[in-house]
C-alpha positions as CSV (number, residue, x, y, z in Angstrom):
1,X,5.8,-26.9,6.9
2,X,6.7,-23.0,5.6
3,X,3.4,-21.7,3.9
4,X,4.6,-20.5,0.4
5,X,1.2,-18.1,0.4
6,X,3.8,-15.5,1.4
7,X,7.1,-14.1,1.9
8,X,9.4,-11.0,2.6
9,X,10.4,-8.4,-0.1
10,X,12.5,-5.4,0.0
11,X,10.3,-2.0,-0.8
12,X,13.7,-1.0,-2.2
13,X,15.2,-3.4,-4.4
14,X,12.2,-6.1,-4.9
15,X,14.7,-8.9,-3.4
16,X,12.4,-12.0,-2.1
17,X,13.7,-14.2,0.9
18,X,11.4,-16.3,3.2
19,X,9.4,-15.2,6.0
20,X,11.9,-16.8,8.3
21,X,14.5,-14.0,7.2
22,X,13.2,-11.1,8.8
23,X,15.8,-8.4,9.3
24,X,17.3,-5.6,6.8
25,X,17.6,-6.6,2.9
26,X,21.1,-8.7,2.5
27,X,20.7,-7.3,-1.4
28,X,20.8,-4.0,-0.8
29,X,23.0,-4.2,2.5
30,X,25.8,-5.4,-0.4
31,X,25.5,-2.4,-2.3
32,X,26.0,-0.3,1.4
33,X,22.2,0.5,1.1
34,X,19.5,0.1,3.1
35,X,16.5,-2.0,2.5
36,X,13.1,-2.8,4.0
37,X,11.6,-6.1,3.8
38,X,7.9,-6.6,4.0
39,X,5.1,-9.2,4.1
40,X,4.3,-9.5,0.0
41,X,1.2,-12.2,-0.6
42,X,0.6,-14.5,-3.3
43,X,-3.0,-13.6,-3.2
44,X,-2.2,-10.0,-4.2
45,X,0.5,-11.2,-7.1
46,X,-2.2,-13.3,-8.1
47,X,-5.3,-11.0,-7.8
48,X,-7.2,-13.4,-6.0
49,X,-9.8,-11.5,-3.9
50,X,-11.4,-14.2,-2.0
51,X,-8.7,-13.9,0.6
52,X,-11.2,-11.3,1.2
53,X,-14.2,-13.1,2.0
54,X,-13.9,-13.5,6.2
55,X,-14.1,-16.6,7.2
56,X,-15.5,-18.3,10.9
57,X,-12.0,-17.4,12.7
58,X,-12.5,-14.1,15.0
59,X,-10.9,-11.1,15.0
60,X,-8.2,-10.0,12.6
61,X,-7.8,-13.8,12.0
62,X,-10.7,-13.9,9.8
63,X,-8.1,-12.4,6.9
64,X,-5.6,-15.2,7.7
65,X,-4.8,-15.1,3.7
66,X,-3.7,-12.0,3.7
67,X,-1.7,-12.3,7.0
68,X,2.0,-13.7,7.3
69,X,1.8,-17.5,8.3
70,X,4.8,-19.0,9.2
71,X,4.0,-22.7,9.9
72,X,0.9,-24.1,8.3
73,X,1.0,-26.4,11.4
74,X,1.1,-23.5,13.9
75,X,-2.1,-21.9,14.8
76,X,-2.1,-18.2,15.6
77,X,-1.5,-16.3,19.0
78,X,-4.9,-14.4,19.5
79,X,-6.4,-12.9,22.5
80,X,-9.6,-11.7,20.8
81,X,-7.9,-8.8,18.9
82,X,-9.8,-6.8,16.4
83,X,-13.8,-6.2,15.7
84,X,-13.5,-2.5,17.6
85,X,-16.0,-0.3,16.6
86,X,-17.0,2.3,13.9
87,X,-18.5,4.9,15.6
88,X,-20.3,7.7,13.8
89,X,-19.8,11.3,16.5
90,X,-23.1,12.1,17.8
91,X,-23.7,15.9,18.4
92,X,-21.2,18.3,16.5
93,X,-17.4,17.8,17.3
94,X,-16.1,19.3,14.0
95,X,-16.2,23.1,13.4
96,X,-19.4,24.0,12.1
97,X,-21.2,20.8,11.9
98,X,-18.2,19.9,8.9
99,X,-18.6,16.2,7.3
100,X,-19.4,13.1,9.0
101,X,-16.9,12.3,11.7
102,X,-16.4,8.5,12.5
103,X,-14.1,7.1,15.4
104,X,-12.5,3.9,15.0
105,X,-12.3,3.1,19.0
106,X,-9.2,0.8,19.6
107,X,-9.1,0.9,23.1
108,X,-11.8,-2.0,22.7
109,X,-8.9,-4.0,21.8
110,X,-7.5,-6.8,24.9
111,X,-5.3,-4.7,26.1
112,X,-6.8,-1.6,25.5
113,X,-4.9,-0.7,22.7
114,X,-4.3,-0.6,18.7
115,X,-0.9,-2.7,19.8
116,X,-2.7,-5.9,20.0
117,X,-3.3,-6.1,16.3
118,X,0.6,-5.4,16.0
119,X,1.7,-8.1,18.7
120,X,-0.9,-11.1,18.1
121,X,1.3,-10.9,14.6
122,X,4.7,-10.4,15.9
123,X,4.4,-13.0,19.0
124,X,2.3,-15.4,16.5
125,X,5.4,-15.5,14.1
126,X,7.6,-15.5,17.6
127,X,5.9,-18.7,18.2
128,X,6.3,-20.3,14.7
129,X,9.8,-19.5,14.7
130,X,10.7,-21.7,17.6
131,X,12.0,-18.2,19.6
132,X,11.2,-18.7,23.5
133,X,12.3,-14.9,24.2
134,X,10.8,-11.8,22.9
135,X,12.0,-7.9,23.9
136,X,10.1,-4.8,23.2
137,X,10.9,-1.1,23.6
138,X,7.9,0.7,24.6
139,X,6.1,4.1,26.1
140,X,3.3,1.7,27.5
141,X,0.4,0.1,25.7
142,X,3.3,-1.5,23.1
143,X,5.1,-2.9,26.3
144,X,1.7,-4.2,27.5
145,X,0.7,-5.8,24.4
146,X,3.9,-7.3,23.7
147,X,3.6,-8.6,27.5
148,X,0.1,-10.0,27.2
149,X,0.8,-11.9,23.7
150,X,4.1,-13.2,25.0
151,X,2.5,-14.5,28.0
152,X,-0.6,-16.3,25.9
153,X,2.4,-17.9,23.6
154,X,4.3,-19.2,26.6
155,X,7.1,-17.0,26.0
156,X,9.5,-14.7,27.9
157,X,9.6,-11.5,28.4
158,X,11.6,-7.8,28.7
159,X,10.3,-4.8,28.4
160,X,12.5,-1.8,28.1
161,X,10.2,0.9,29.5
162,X,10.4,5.0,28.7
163,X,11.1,6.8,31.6
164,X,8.0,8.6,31.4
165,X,6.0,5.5,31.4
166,X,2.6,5.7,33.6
167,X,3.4,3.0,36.8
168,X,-0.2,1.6,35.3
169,X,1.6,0.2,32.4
170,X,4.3,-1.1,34.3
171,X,2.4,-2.9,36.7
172,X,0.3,-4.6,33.9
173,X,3.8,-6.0,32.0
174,X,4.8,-7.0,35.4
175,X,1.4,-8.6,36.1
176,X,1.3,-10.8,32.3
177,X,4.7,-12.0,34.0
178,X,7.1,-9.9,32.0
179,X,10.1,-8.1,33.3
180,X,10.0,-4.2,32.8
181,X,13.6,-3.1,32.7
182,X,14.4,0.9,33.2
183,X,17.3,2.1,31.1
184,X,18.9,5.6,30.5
185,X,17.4,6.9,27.4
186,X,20.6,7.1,25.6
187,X,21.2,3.4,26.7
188,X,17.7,1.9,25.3
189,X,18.9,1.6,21.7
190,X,22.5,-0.1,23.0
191,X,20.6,-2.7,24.7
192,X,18.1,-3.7,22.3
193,X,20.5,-4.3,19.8
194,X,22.6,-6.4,22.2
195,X,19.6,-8.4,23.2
196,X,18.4,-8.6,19.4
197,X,22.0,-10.3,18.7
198,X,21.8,-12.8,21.5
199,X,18.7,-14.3,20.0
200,X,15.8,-11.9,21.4
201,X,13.2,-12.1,19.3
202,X,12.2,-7.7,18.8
203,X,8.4,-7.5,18.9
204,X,9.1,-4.1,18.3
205,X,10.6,-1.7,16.4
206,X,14.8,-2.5,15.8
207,X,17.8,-1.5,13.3
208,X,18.0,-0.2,11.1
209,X,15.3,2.3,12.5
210,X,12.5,2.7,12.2
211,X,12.0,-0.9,10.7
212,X,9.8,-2.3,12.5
213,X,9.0,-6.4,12.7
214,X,7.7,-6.7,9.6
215,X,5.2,-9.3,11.1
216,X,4.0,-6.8,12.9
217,X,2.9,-4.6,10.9
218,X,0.5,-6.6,9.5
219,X,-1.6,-6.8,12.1
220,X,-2.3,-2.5,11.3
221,X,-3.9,-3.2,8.2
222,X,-6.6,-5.1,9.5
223,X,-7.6,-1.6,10.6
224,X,-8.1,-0.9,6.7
225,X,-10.1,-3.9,6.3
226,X,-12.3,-3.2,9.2
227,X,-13.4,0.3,8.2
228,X,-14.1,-0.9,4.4
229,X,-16.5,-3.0,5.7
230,X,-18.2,-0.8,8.4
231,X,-18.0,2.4,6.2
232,X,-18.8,0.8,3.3
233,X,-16.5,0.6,0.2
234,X,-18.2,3.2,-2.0
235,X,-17.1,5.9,0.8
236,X,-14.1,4.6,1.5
237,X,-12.5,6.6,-1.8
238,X,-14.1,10.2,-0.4
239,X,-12.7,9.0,2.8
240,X,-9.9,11.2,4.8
241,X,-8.1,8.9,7.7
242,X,-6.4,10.7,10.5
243,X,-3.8,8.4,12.4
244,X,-1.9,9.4,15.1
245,X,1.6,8.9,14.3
246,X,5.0,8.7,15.8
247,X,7.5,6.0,14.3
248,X,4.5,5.5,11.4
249,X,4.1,1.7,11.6
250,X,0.5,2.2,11.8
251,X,0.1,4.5,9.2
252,X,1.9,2.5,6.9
253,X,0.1,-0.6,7.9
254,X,-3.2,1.1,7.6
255,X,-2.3,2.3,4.3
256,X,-0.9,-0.8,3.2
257,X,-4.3,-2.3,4.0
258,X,-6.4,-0.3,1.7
259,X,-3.2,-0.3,-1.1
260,X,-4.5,-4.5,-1.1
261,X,-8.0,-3.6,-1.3
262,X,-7.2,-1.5,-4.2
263,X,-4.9,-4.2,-5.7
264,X,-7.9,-7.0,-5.1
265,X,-11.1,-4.7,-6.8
266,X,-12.7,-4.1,-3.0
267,X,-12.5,-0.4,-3.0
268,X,-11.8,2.1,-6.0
269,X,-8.9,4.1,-4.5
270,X,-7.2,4.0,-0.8
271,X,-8.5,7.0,1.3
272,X,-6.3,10.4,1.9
273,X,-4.7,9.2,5.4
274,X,-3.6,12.5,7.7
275,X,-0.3,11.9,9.9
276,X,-1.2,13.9,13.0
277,X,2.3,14.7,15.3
278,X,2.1,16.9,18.1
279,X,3.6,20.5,17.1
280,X,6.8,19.8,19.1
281,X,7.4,16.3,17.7
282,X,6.2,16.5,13.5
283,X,9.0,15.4,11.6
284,X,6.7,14.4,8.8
285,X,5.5,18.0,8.8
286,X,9.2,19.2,8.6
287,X,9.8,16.7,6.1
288,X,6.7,18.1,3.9
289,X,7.8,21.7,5.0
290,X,11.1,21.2,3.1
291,X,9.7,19.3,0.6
292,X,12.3,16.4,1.4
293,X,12.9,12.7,0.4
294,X,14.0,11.7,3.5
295,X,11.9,12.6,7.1
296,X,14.5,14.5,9.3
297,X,15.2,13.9,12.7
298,X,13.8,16.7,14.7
299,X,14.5,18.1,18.5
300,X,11.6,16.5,20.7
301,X,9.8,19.1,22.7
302,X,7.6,17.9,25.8
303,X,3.8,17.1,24.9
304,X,1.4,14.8,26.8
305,X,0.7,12.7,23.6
306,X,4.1,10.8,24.7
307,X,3.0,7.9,22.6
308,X,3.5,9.7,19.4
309,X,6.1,11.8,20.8
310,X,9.3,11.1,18.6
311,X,12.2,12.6,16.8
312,X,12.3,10.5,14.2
313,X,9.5,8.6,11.7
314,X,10.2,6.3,9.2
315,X,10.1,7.1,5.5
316,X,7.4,4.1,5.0
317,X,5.5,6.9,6.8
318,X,5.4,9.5,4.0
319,X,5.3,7.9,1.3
320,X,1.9,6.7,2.7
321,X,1.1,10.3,2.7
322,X,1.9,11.1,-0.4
323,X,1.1,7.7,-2.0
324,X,-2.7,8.4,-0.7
325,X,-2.7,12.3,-1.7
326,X,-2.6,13.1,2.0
327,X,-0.5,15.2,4.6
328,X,1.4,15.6,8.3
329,X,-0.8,17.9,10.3
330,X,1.1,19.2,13.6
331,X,-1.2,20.1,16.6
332,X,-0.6,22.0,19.7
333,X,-1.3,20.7,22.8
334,X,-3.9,22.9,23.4
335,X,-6.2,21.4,20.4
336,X,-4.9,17.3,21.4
337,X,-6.5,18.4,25.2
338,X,-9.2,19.8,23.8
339,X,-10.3,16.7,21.2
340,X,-9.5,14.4,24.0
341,X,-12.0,16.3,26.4
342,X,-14.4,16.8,23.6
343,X,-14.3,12.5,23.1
344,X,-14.8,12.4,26.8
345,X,-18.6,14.3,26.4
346,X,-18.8,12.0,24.3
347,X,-18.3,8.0,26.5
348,X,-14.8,7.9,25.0
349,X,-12.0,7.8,27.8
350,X,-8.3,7.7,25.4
351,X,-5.1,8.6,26.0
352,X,-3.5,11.6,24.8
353,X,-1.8,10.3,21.7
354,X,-5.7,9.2,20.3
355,X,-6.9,12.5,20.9
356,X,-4.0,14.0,18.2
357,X,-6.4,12.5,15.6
358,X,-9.3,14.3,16.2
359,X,-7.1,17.2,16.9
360,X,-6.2,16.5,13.4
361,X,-9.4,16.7,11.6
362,X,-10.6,19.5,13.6
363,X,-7.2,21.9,12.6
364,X,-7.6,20.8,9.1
365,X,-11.4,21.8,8.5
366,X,-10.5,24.9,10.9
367,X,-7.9,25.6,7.7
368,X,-10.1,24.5,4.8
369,X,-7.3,22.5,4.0
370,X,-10.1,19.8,1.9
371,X,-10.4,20.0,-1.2
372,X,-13.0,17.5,-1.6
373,X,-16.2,16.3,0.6
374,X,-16.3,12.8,2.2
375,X,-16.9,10.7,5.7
376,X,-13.5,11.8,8.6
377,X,-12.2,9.0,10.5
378,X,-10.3,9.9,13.2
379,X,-8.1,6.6,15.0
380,X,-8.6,6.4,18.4
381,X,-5.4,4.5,19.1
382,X,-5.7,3.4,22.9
383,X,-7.9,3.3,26.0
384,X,-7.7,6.3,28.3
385,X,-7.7,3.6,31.3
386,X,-4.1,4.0,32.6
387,X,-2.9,6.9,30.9
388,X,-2.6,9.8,34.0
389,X,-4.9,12.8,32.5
390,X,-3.6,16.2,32.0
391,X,-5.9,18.5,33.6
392,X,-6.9,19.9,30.0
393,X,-7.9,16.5,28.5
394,X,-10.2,16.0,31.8
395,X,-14.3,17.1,30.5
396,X,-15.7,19.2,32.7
397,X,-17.1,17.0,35.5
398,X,-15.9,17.5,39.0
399,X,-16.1,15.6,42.4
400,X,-18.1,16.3,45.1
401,X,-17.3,15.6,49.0
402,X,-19.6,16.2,51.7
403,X,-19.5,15.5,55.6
404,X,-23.3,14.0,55.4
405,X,-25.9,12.6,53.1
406,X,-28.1,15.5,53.2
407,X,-25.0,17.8,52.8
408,X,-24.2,16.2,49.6
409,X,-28.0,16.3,48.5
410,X,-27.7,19.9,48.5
411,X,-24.7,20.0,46.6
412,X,-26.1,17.7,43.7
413,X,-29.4,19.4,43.2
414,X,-27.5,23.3,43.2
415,X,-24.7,21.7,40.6
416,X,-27.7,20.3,38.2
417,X,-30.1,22.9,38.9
């Protein structure tokens, strides 16, 4: 049985179809536009806030009501995702002491990554919708996740891997029994569209781009939920949220989540959320630089952040930005190696593409670009774990070799002496 608790509705037009009919907006597709469909709850037409009272379930399941459900008969894909930690930044990693800087740590997640909110979602609805093959374009913790999820659901497979992807990732799609496939760049896009036609199901993002599976992006806004309740709801509104952003599913889905809490009387206004892109792939900041409706496509420059590394983001990305009063901040590659060493000082191994939020925070109270006090919380979007570390991101600690015992006593008391 189809839950009616929810359904898909284009951001564009305001056209309703079932969940079942994921795709682009048949409404606006006959009027040669192009429209987004997204999760839209009863709970929130209806104002009914006890959707937000957590239940027993773990996890990101605990707001089931305000997640899509597919079949009421169909329990949820989970692997434990969710419940990662709030953690306030002992010691002073913001300019001058600065505001109170909390990390949301994601790499506590299954598979190490902010991705497993996104698949358990995606493969979840997968699952409900009868598909028995999933594909997913991915850098490496996406292709993981999707992996992992797929494999828990009983489902097949592909992963269409960048071809900068660390050999760690690969081996762990491989090892969750999926098939890593290695395409030319310019082929990627070609295939995943043929696959997507032949019945694929895309755990990922797909035409027109960026849309992303709308499922999905769900999963994100459990992120919201999570800090309202560890920050507290009263700071919340003071609250600026830095995200590390490529295609900007996440920072849509985060802001999505706190745009419901605001809808259902939890918090008084969403937070400012901060798009942080490296300096050679920001189309958001070009977008805001020209003031433009649309984001532009921008020439990709090399940066270890690969995760967030992209020449194009999706307009459901800025206008989350400018929806929450907020802003693209592009940082060099110098400041995302320096945040990410500074997060190693402090126990927290991520990869590049976390360290651009800190990086983030740190440019903008560098600038005095706040106009207002309030708690920082940086997204720390993945595990450092299999993520090769530029020298620059590496902290300071070195390793020792000696020939002999006594040898290497010597060496450890004159390097802590």
């Amino acid at each position: 049985m189809t839950s009616i608790s929810s359904w898909l509705e284009c951001s564009s037009c305001g056209h309703r179809v079932p969940l079942e009919a994921f795709g682009a907006c048949g409404s606006c597709a006959a009027e040669h536009r192009t429209g987004v469909l997204e999760v839209a709850y009863a709970a929130i037409a209806e104002l009914d806030s006890s959707v937000l009272v957590p239940d027993a379930r773990p996890g990101i399941w605990r707001w089931h009501g305000l997640l899509p459900v597919l079949n009421d008969a169909h329990p949820p894909i989970s692997l434990g995702e969710g419940d990662t930690p709030l953690l306030h930044a002992e010691g002073s990693i913001a300019p001058d002491g600065g505001p109170g800087v909390w990390l949301k740590y994601e790499g506590k997640n299954p598979t190490h990554s902010f991705k497993d909110r996104f698949q358990a979602v995606a493969i979840s609805a997968a699952a409900a919708l009868g598909m028995t093959r999933v594909v997913c374009a991915s850098t490496g913790n996406h292709g993981v996740a999707a992996a992992a999820y797929a494999a828990r659901a009983g489902l097949q497979c592909v992963v269409l891997t960048h071809e900068e992807v660390p050999m760690a990732h690969v081996e762990a799609i491989r090892q969750f029994g999926a098939t890593p496939v290695a395409v030319p760049p310019s082929q990627r896009s070609q295939l995943l569209s043929r696959l997507v036609d032949d019945g694929w199901y895309p755990a990922t993002t797909y035409w027109p781009f960026p849309v992303s599976n709308p499922y999905g992006v769900e999963g994100y806004k459990t992120i919201a939920y999570e800090i309202a309740d560890q920050l507290g709801a009263d700071q919340v509104a003071a609250a600026h949220v830095f995200v590390p952003v490529g295609g900007g599913d996440s920072l849509y889905g985060i802001y999505k989540g706190f745009r419901e809490l605001q809808q259902l009387g939890a918090v008084h206004r969403p937070p400012r959320l901060y798009a942080c892109q490296p300096e050679g792939a920001a189309p958001l900041a070009a977008a805001e630089a020209r003031n433009a409706a649309e984001v532009p496509r921008v020439e990709v420059q090399r940066s270890p952040a690969l995760s967030i590394r992209e020449a194009e983001t999706g307009g459901h990305a800025l206008r989350a930005l400018r929806d929450s009063g907020g802003r693209a901040v592009a940082v060099a590659d110098v400041e995302i190696m320096d945040a990410g060493a500074r997060l190693g000082r402090l126990g927290l191994s991520v990869d590049p593409a976390s360290a651009a939020s800190l990086a983030g925070a740190r440019a903008m109270l560098k600038s005095g670009g706040f106009d207002e006090g309030g708690p920082l919380v940086c997204i720390l979007t993945a595990s450092g774990a299999r993520w090769p570390q530029p020298p620059g991101l590496l902290p300071s600690g070195q390793q020792l070799a000696a020939t002999s015992a006594d040898q290497a006593y010597r060496a450890i008391l004159a390097l802590t002496n």
